[in-house]
C-alpha angles and dihedrals in degrees: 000000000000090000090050097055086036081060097040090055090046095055089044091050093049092049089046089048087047101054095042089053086045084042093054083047094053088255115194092217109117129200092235094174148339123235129193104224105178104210086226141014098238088043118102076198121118145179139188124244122202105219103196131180123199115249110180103193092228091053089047082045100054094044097060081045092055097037083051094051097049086054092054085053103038100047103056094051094040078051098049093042083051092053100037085049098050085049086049095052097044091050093049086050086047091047096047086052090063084054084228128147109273132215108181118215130183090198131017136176090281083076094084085194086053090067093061100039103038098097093060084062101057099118094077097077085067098055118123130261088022098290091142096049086104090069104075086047100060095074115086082222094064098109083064095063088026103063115167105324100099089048086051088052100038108023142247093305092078061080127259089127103128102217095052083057103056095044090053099048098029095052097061102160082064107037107042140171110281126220129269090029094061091069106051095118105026097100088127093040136283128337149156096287088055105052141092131185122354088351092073093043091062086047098051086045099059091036107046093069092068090062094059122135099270097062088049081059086052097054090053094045097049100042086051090050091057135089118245102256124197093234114067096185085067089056097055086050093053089052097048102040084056100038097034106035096013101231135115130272092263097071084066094063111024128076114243115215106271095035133107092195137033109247083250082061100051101041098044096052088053098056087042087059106031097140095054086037091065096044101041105023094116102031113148100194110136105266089244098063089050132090118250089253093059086041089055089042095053086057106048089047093058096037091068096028074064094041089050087046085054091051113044085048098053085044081049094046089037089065090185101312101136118077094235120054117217125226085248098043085048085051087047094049096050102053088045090060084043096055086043084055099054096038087059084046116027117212123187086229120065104236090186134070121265122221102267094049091057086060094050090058083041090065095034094063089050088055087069103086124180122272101245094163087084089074098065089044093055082042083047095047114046101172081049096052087046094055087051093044084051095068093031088058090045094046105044119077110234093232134020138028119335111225116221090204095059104029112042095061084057099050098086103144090052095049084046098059086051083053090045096048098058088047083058107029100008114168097233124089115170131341109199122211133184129211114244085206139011103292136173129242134198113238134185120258112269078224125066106259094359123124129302106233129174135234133207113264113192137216117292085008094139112216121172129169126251103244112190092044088053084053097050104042134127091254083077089063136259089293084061096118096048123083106250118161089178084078089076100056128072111201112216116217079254089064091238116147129229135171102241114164104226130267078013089254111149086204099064085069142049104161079142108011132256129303139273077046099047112169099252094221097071111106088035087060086044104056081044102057095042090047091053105042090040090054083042101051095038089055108029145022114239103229128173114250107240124218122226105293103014136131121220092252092053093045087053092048091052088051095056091049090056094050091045083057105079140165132183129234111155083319138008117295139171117264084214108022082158078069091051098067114144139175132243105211116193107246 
């Protein structure tokens, strides 16, 4: 026993000795506890035992470094959650208080970063007892893919109710145009699209002239002076490019000293990339510290906001000296007279357009590309492609010019399948107001046949129809889902033909939205359509492509299935427009 506790205080001298000389060296060895051993149960006899962890300063250091780190991470996003999550809450209290249908959604379209991000989360969609219902839902463009079934499932008020509609877009000094929705396309400065109130009324002002009778003459001229192209996109773009800018197809495809891209280029990189367009258009981040996207970006922005500068100054140093005036030289002219009018009568408000907001109409006219999707559908639809071929071949004269004045008011089936087609297919997909003030809005009864009441909507509450539910229901009659241009004209006993929209409720339909905000470019995409499927139809006959080993039945079922599979972007696109390959055969 007495060697035992001899050897007990040894150990316990040695490992006092060997502290205090760490100690005298700055050890980091630190004297964490003490704990009483007895050597035996039945001693009275103790020592102490040093129990000692090592604590390197650097380690201890780097920890605090690392524990400091994950806070400034963590809390920022346990702080936005919170947030997120209390907003959440107080919006699903405010909505159960309208007694609505609710869809609840952690993120939307109103989250700019959602709109980048939101293909990595597409699992979701796939997640069990419909926890990922809420997915389809967070793009702006959902009523496009959605059709009519969550209307079939909730009911009129998401919303296709015709009365609530027209309520919403006809009062428009009540239901306006919400930031930031408003901007969405004034990356090159304000427009149509981004003005309430008087603003949009100057703009209208200085706008509406260019769409005047004799451009709509220059559209059909210079559609039936050119030669039928393959790409229809390039059309639009010719069209546009001498109508709108007044100038010649080159300019689409050649690179003007002091450019880095044709104006094809530019624009067409733009309208690739709209999205990113809208949320980095302006960015001002050094081009090294981008991505090569947002480089690219930068580039093509500028490239057409140049491109935009040259042309309003030629239309400026021109006065009036072509024989044909562009859109954009009528929209020129117009705000110069403006700004002579106000010079000879000041007024403490501009009545005419700045610069950068001529631009910004600019844009937004380019914006307005031409509805090609009409094409498949009359290669889909034969029976539908010869009723339109019958009154092009009676219209048009076999030789000679074709005169707009006399032949587009005849042309009523054309114009039909372009009204068809945006019933169908139509490139709007929601327009989202916001009352100023409390307002009350007529609903549907909760019970079939029962009676329509209203509830209290309140101020920044946004509400928007759901357009392409409103275009394929049932009001339209049990055929609502089939493509069926012959809806839109009425036949006379005198067997004369007239575009009519069925049940005569303007409500029903919004192409082109709803007056007093009609889209401005109306008439303009009109005249267009009916030049180019007239040209088409009196020259060629629209087939599928078929595929080795297809019938032509199979080839025109395939085709259907591709045109019932859209997304949005801006419009309505197909998902597989490769798919949607058709033939032009020489009649």
């Amino acid at each position: 026993m007495q060697g035992n506790i001899l050897e007990a205080a040894s150990s316990k001298h040695h490992a006092q000795s060997h502290q205090a000389a760490q100690a005298s060296r700055g050890s980091p060895y630190k004297k964490k506890r003490l704990t009483k051993v007895p050597l035996y149960p039945f001693e009275r006899h103790e020592v102490t035992v040093a129990c000692c962890n090592y604590h390197p300063a650097g380690h201890r250091s780097r920890n605090i470094f690392s524990m400091k780190l994950i806070y400034a991470v963590l809390l920022p996003f346990v702080l936005l959650v919170s947030y997120r999550s209390y907003r959440l809450i107080v919006n699903y209290a405010a909505a159960r208080r309208l007694g609505v249908p609710i869809i609840l959604l952690p993120v939307s379209f109103e989250d700019a970063w959602w709109t980048l991000l939101k293909p990595l989360f597409a699992w979701v969609q796939h997640l069990p007892w419909g926890l990922g219902l809420w997915y389809d839902y967070s793009d702006i463009g959902w009523p496009t893919e959605d059709g009519y079934k969550t209307v079939s499932r909730l009911g009129d008020l998401v919303t296709t109710y015709p009365p609530a509609i027209e309520r919403i877009y006809k009062d428009t000094k009540t239901f306006i145009r919400p930031d930031p929705f408003t901007q969405i396309f004034a990356f090159y400065g304000q427009n149509l699209t981004s003005q309430n109130g008087q603003g949009w009324q100057r703009h209208r002002k200085i706008t509406a002239p260019a769409f005047n009778e004799q451009n709509m003459r220059y559209v059909w001229d210079e559609l039936h002076n050119e030669h039928l192209r393959s790409d229809f996109e390039l059309l639009a773009m010719h069209v546009l490019t001498a109508v709108g800018f007044g100038q010649d197809s080159a300019s689409l495809t050649s690179t003007p000293p002091g450019h880095r891209l044709t104006l094809m280029q530019a624009l067409s990189f733009i309208l690739r990339h709209i999205f990113t367009t809208i949320i980095f258009g302006n960015i001002k981040i050094p081009d090294a510290l981008l991505p090569s996207v947002l480089r690219q970006l930068k580039v093509a922005v500028a490239e057409f906001r140049l491109y935009m500068q040259e042309a309003v100054l030629q239309q400026m140093n021109q006065k009036g000296s072509k024989d044909r005036t562009s859109l954009l030289g009528a929209m020129v002219s117009a705000n110069e007279a403006e700004k002579q009018v106000q010079s000879e009568v000041p007024s403490s408000r501009a009545s005419y357009l700045t610069d950068d907001e001529l631009y910004g109409n600019i844009f937004l006219f380019k914006v307005a590309g031409f509805e090609t999707t009409a094409v498949p559908y009359l290669a889909a639809y034969p029976e539908i492609q010869d009723w339109v071929r019958e009154e092009v071949d009676a219209v048009l004269p076999a030789k000679g010019t074709v005169d707009y004045a006399q032949t587009y008011p005849k042309l009523v089936r054309c114009l039909a399948v372009l009204y068809e087609t945006l019933r169908t297919a139509g490139h709007v997909a929601q327009l989202v107001r916001a009352p100023s003030t409390t307002t009350m809005l007529p609903v549907p009864s909760d019970q079939p046949g029962g009676h329509a009441k209203t509830i209290a909507i309140e101020p920044n509450l946004l509400v928007s129809a759901h357009f392409h539910a409103l275009h394929l229901s049932p009001r339209w009659g049990p055929d609502s889902l089939e493509f069926k241009p012959q809806r839109f004209v009425a036949v006379a006993e005198d067997g004369s033909e007239t575009l009519t929209v069925p049940q005569g409720d303007s409500a029903m339909y919004a192409a082109w939205s709803f007056s007093p905000i009609i889209c401005p470019g109306k008439k303009f995409s009109q005249v267009e359509f009916v030049a180019v499927v007239a040209y088409i139809l009196s020259r060629y006959r629209i087939e599928p492509h078929q595929e080795a080993g297809e019938t032509t039945e199979g080839a025109r079922a395939r085709l259907m299935g591709v045109l019932d599979d859209k997304y949005f972007n801006i419009s309505t696109h197909l998902k597989r427009p490769e798919a949607a390959k058709v033939r032009f055969v020489k009649r």
